[in-house]
C-alpha positions as a printed NumPy array, in Angstrom:
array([[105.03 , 133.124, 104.951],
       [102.733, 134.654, 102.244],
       [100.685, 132.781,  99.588],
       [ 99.457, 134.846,  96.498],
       [ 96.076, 134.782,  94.938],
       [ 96.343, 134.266,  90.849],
       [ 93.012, 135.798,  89.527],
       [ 93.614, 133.97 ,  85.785],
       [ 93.89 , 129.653,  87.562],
       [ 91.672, 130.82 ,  90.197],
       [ 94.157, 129.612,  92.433],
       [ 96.801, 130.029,  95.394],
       [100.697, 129.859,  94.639],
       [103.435, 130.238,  97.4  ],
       [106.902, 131.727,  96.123],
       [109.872, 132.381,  98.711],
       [113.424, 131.86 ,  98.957],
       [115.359, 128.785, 100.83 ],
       [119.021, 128.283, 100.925],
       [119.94 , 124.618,  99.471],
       [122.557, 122.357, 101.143],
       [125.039, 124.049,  99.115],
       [124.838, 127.078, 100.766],
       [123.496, 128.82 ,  97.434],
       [120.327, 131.196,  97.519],
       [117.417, 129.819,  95.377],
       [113.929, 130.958,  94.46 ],
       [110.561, 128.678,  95.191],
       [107.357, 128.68 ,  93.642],
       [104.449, 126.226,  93.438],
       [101.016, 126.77 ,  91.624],
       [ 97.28 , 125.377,  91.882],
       [ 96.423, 125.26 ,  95.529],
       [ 92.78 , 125.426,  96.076],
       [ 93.005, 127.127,  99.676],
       [ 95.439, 129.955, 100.576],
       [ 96.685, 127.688, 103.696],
       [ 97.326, 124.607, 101.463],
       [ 99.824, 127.06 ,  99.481],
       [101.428, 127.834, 102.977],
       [101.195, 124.518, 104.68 ],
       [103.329, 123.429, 101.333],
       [106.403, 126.2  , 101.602],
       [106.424, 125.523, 105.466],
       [106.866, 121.24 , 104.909],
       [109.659, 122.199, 101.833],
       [111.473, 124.741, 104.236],
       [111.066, 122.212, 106.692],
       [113.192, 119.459, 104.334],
       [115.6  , 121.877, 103.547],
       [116.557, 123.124, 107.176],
       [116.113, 119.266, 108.552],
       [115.549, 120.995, 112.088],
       [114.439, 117.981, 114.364],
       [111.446, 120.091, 115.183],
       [110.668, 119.068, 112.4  ],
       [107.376, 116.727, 111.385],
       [108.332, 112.85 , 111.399],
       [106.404, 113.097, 107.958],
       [108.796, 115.404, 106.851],
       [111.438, 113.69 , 108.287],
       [110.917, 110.291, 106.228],
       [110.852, 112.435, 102.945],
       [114.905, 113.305, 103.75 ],
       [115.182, 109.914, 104.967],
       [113.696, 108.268, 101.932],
       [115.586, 110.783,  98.994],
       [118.896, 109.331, 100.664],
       [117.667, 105.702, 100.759],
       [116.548, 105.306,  97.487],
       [119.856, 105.968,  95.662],
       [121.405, 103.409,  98.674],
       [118.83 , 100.387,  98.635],
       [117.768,  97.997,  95.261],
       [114.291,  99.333,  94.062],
       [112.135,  96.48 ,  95.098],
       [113.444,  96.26 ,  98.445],
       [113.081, 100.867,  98.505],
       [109.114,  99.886,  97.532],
       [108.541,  97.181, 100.269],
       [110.256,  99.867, 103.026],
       [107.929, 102.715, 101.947],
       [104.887, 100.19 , 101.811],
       [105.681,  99.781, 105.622],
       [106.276, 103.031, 106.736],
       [103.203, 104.716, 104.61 ],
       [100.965, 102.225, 106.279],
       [102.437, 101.308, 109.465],
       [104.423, 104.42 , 110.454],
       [103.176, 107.345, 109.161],
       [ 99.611, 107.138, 110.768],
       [100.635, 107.437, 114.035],
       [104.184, 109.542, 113.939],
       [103.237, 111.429, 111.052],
       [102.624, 114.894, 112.797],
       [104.966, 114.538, 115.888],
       [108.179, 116.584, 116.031],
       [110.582, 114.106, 115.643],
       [112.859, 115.54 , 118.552],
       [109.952, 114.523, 120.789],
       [108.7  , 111.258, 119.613],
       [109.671, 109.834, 123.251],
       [109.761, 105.911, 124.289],
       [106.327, 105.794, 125.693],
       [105.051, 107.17 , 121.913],
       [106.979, 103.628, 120.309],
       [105.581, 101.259, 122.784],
       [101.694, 102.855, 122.378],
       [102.525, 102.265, 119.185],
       [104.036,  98.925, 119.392],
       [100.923,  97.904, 121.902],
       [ 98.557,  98.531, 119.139],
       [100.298,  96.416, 116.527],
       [100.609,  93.541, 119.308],
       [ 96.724,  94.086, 119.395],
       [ 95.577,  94.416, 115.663],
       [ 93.586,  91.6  , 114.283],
       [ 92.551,  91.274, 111.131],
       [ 88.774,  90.528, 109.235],
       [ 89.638,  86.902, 110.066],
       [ 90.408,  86.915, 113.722],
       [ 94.254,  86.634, 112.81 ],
       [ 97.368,  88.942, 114.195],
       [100.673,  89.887, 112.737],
       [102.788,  87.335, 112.603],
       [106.11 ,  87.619, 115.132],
       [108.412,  88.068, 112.331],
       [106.413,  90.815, 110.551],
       [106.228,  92.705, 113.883],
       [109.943,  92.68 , 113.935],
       [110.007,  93.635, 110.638],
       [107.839,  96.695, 111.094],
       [109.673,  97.701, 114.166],
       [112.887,  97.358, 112.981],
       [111.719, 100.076, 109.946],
       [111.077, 102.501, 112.83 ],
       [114.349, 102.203, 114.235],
       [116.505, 102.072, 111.6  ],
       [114.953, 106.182, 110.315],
       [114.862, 107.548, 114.363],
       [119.055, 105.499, 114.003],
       [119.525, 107.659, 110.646],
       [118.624, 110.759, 112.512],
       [120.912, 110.038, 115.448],
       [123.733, 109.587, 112.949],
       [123.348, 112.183, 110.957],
       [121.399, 115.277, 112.416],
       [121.878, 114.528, 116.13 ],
       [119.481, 113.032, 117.449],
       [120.336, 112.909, 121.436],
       [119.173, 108.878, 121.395],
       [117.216, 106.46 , 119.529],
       [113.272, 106.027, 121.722],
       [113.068, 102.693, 120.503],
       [116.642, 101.662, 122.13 ],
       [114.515, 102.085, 125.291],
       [111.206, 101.103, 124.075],
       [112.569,  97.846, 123.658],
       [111.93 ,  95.075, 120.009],
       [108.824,  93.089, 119.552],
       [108.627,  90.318, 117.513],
       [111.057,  87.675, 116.088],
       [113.454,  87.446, 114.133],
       [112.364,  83.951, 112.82 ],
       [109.328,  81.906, 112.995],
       [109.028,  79.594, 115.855],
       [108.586,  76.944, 113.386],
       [109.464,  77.326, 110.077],
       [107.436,  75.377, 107.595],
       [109.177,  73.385, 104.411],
       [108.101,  70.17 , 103.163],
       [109.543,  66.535, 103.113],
       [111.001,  65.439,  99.91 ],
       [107.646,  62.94 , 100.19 ],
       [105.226,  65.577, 100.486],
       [106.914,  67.683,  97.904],
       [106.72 ,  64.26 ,  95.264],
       [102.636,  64.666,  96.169],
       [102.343,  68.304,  95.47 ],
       [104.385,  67.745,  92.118],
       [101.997,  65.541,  90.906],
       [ 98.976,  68.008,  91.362],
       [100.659,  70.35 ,  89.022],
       [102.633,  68.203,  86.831],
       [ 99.914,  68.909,  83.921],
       [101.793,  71.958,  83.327],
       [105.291,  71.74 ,  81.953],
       [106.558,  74.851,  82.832],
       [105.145,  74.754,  86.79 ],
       [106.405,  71.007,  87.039],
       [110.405,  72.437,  86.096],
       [110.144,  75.572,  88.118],
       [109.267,  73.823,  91.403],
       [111.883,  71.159,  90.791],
       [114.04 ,  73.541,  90.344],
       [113.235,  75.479,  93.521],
       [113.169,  72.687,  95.185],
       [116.158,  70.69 ,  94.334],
       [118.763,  73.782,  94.582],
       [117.417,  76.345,  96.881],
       [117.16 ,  79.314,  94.19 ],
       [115.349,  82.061,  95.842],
       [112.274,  83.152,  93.313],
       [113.748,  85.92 ,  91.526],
       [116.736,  84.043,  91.167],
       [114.666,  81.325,  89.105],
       [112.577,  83.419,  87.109],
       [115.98 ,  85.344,  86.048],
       [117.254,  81.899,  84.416],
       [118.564,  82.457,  81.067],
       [119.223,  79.064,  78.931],
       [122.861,  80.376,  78.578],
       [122.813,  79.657,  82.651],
       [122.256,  76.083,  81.84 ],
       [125.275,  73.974,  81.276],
       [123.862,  70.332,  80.626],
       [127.221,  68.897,  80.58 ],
       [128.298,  69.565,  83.365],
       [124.933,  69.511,  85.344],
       [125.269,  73.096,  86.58 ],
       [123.238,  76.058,  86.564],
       [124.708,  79.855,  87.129],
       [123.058,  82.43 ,  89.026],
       [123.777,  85.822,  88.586],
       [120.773,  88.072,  88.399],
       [117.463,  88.315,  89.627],
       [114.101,  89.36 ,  88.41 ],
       [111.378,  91.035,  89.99 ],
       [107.927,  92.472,  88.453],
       [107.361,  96.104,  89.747],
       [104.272,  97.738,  88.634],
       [104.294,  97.278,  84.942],
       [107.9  ,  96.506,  84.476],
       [109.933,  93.766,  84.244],
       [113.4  ,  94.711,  86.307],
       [116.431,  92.791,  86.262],
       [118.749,  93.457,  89.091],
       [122.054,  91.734,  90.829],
       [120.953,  89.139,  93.012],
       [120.746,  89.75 ,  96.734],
       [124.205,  89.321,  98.195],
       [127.559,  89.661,  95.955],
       [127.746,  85.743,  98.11 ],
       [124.662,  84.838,  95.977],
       [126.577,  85.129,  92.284],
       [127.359,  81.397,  92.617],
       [126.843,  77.957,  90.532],
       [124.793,  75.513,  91.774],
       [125.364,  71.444,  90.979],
       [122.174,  69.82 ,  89.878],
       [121.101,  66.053,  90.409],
       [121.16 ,  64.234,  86.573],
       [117.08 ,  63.987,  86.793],
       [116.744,  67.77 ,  87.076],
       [119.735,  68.137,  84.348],
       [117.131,  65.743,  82.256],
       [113.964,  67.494,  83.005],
       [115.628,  71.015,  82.437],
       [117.203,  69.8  ,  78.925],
       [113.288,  68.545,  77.88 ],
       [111.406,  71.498,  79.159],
       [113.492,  73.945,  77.176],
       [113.724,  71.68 ,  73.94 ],
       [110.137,  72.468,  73.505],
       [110.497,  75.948,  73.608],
       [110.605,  77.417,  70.11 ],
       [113.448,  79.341,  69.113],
       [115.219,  79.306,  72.568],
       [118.22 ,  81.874,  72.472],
       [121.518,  82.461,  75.012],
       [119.648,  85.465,  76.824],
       [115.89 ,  84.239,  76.696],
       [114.623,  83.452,  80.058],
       [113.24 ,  79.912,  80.472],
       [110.828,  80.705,  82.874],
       [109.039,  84.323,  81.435],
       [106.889,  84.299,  84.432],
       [106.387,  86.292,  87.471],
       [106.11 ,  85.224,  91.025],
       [102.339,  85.681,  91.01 ],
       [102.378,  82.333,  88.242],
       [103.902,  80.2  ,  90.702],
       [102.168,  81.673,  93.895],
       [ 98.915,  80.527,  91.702],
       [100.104,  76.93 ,  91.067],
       [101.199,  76.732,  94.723],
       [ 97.718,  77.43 ,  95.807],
       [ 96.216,  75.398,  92.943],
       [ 98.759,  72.166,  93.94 ],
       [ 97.609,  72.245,  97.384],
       [ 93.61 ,  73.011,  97.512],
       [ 92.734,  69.393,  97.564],
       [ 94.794,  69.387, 101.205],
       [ 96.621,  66.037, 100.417],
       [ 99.87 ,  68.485, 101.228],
       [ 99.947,  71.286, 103.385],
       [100.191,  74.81 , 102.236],
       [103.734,  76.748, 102.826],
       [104.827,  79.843, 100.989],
       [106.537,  79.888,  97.946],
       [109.875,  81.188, 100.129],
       [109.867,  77.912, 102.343],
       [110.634,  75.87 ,  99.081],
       [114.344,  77.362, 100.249],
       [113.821,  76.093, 103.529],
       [112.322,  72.413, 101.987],
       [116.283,  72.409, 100.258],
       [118.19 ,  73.629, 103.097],
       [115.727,  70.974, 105.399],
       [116.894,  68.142, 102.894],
       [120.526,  69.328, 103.295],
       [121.071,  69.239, 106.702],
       [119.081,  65.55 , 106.81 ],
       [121.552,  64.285, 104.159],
       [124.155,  65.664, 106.698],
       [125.739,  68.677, 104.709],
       [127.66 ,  71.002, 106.555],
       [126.299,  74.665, 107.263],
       [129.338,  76.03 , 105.308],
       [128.411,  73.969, 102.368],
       [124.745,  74.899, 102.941],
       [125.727,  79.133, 102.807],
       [127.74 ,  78.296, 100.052],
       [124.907,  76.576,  97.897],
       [121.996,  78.914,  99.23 ],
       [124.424,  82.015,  98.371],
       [124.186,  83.421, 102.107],
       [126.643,  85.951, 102.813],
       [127.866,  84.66 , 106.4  ],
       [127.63 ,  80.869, 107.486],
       [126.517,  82.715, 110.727],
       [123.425,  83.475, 108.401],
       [122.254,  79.526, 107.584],
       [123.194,  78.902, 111.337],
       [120.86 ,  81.331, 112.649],
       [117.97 ,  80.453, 109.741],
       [117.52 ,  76.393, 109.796],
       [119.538,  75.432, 113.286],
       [116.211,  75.154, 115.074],
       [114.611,  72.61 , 112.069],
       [116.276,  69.592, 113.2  ],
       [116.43 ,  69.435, 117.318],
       [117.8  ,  65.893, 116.969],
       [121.065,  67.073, 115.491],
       [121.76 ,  68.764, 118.733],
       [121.387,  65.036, 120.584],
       [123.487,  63.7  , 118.325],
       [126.392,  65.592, 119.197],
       [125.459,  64.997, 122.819],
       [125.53 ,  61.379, 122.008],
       [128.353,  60.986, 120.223],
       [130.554,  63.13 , 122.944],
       [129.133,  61.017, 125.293],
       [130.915,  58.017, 123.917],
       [134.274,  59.566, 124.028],
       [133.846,  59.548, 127.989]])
């Protein structure tokens, strides 16, 4: 494994051959290292991607992992895995051989999440534990399926975390009325949060409202895209779920307050989005609606949970819940929001008691 000095760039250059997965001979070469060993430590890591040889670095590893994912996974949802496993997994797996990345490695490494604290005294929450874990297991899974892997270490390591929250926070249809009066000076803020609130749109789902969604007649709305800022673009993508293309009935007052707010926005076409924000407008008038503390502070996601809350106390049924939320699987809202309301569980007992 040679590297070659180039006397005109003052610099090192590796060039060697590889054999791609197509079984065709090709030629290598990469310019401007600074040190000959940063030129070899280079063709070694892209030989070691190419052969995808289980001795092979876990860093490495996640680089095959990651080239398949990407085409496989939306692009927001590709950033927020490689957020995690840059900062969660790499710094401790990194430089093991991935063959030998053995149960007691995951649960030193699970201990020391359990244990992290932040500036403030405050630890991971249970669900982003999970989360983090899961992200682990699904890339040591991938390599069991697909470049045999003898067994998944984390199968024996055991999970940590939860799945959901103990207690999932959402507000009351009265402490939602307060918090829309601390940020009913601004038009657009006042509609969005109605809107969230009164059908259960997830964020990107809302801020991908076009006013050819709106049908004021018959007090619908259609969802069928979402919208996400990454970095400096403004993405449009299918919504979550192929479940979540759905139309959603709205009460007459949001109809009303829907039809106002976009009559006074000039030159509103088919395709222009009534809310041109991004979720960092409405994260700021969540924060700014609730700094007094006259209603408590939940993140902008629990406004789904406030609607599915409000549906299961006007006594909907969890199918008509999925349906309206666009889950895939009923199975989905059961496991979510059967925990908010204990007392539905004593009313079945009740009422089968009186059959006795």
């Amino acid at each position: 494994m040679p590297a070659y000095y180039d006397d005109q760039t003052k610099s090192w250059y590796c060039k060697f051959y590889y054999t791609d997965y197509t079984g065709t001979k090709k030629q290598k070469k990469k310019r401007g290292f600074k040190l000959q060993r940063e030129a070899k430590e280079w063709e070694r890591n892209f030989l070691e991607t190419q052969q995808a040889d289980l001795t092979m670095s876990f860093e490495n590893f996640v680089k095959i992992y990651n080239e398949d994912m990407r085409h496989r996974l939306r692009e927001h949802t590709f950033i927020q895995k490689q957020y995690i496993i840059d900062k969660k997994l790499l710094p401790f797996f990194g430089k093991l051989p991935v063959s030998q990345i053995s149960p007691a490695h995951v649960r030193k490494w699970q201990n020391s999440l359990i244990a992290y604290h932040d500036s403030d005294n405050n630890p991971y929450s249970e669900t982003y534990l999970r989360t983090i874990n899961n992200q682990l297991a699904a890339i040591m899974n991938y390599a069991v399926r697909y470049y045999n892997l003898r067994e998944n270490p984390c199968r024996k390591a055991g999970s940590i975390g939860k799945s959901h929250a103990d207690e999932m926070q959402f507000w009351t249809t009265e402490e939602f009325k307060i918090f829309l009066k601390n940020i009913s000076d601004k038009p657009q803020a006042r509609a969005g949060f109605l809107t969230l609130y009164y059908t259960g749109l997830r964020i990107g789902e809302l801020l991908a409202l076009e006013y050819g969604d709106l049908d004021f007649e018959s007090c619908t709305l259609t969802v069928n895209k979402s919208f996400q800022r990454i970095g400096t673009r403004d993405v449009i993508t299918p919504p979550k779920t192929p479940r979540s293309v759905r139309t959603v009935s709205i009460p007459e007052f949001l109809r009303d307050e829907l039809k106002g707010y976009t009559a006074r926005i000039y030159e509103l076409h088919k395709h222009d989005r009534i809310f041109p924000y991004t979720k960092h407008f409405f994260e700021h008038e969540m924060k700014r609606g609730t700094k007094n503390g006259n209603v408590k502070r939940i993140r902008l996601h629990d406004i789904r949970h406030s609607h599915a809350s409000l549906l299961i106390e006007l006594g909907f049924s969890p199918l008509a819940i999925a349906d309206r939320l666009g889950h895939e699987k009923v199975e989905t809202t059961l496991n979510t929001y059967s925990h908010l309301f204990p007392h539905k569980r004593d009313e079945v007992a009740a009422k089968l008691q009186g059959l006795n």
